[in-house]
PADOSE-622695 format. One record per residue (C-alpha): x, y, z; residue in one letter; residue number from 1. Coordinates in nm, 2 decimals. Each point is the difference from the previous one (the first is absolute). Last residue first. Layout:
BEGIN
       c1       c2       c3   aa     i
        X        Y        Z    A   NUM
...
! end
This chain:
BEGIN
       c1       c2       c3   aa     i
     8.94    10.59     7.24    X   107
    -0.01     0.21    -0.35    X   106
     0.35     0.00    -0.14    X   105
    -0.09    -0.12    -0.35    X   104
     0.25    -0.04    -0.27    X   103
    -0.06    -0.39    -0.02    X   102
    -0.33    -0.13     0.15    X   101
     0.05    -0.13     0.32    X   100
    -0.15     0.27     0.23    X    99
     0.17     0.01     0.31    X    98
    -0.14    -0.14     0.32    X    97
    -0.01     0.16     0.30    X    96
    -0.11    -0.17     0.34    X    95
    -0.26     0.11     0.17    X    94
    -0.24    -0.30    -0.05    X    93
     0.26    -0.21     0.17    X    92
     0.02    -0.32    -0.20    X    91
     0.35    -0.03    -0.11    X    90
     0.11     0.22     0.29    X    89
    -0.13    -0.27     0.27    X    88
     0.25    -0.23    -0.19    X    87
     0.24     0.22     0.03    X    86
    -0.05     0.08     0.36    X    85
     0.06    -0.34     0.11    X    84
     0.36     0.02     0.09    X    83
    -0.10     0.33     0.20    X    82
    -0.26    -0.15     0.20    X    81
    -0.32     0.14    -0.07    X    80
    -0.19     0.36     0.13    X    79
    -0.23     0.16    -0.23    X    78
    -0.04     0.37     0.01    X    77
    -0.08     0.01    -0.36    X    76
    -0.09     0.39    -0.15    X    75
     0.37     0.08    -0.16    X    74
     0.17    -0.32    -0.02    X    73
     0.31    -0.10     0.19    X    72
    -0.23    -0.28     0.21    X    71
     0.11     0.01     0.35    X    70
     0.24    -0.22     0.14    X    69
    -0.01    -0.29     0.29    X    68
     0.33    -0.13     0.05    X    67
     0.06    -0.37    -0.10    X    66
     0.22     0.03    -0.31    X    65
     0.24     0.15     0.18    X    64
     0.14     0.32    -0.15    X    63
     0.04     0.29     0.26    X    62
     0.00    -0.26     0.26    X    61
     0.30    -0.19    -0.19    X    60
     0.17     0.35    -0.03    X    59
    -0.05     0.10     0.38    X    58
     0.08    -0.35     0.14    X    57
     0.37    -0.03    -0.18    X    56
     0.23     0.16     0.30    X    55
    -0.18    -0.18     0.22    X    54
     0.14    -0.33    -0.14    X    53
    -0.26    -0.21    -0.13    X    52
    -0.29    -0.26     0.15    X    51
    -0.34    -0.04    -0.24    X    50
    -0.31     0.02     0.19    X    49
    -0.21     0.07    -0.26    X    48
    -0.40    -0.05     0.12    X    47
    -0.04     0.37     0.14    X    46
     0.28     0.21    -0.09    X    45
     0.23     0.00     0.30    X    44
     0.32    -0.14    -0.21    X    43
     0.22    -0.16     0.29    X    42
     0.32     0.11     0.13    X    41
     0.38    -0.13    -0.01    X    40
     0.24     0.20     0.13    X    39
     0.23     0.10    -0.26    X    38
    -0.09     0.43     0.00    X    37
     0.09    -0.01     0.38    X    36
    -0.23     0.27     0.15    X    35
    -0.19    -0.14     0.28    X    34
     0.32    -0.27     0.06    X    33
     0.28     0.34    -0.02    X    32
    -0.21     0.11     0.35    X    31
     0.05    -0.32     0.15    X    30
     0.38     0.00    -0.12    X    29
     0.06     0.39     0.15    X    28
     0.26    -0.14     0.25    X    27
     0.16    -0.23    -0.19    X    26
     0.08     0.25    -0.23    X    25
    -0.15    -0.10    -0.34    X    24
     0.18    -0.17    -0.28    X    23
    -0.20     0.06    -0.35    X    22
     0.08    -0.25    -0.28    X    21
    -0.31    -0.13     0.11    X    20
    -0.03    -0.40     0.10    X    19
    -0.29     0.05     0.23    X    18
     0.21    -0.07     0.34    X    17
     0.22     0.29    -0.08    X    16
     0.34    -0.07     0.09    X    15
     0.13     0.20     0.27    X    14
     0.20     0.37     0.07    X    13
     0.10     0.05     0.30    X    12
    -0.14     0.29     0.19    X    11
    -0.18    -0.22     0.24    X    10
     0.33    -0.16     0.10    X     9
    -0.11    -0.37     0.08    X     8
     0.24    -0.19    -0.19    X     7
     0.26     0.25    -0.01    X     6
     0.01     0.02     0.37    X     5
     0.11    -0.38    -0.02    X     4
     0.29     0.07    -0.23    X     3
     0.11     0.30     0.21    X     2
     0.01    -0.20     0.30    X     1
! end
């Protein structure tokens, strides 16, 4: 009987479906799922769509190369895609430029 109790006890301890090193209660296993650093989510930047663990999605949002981002210069309010903002930079009329004549710091 004990055996079979074990199986359903709610305050056993299981497996976590996701693979994390993490083993929930059984009883609080719906409510480990909406926190669960291993599950696997999607990116929601428009166009990405790449899958990761959870516990991963902040830093790839904070550099995907898909987000939108302002322009870092003073006076351009341009928005591009971050992994196109160089190129955006090159030509951004806002961008400074150092003088390249030796010994001069004029930008």
């Amino acid at each position: 009987e004990l055996a079979a109790h074990l199986g359903e006890c709610e305050w056993a301890p299981v497996k976590c479906p996701n693979g994390c090193a993490e083993p929930p209660l059984r009883r609080d296993l719906a409510q480990h799922d909406a926190t669960c650093g291993s599950i696997q989510v999607t990116c929601s930047i428009h166009d990405c769509g790449e899958k990761m663990e959870r516990r991963l999605l902040a830093e790839h949002e904070g550099s995907c190369t898909l987000a939108k981002v302002e322009c870092p210069n003073e006076g351009c309010s341009v928005l591009h895609m971050r992994g196109a903002m160089n190129l955006h930079r090159e030509k951004c009329e806002h961008e400074e430029v150092a003088c390249s004549c030796p010994g001069c710091d004029a930008r």
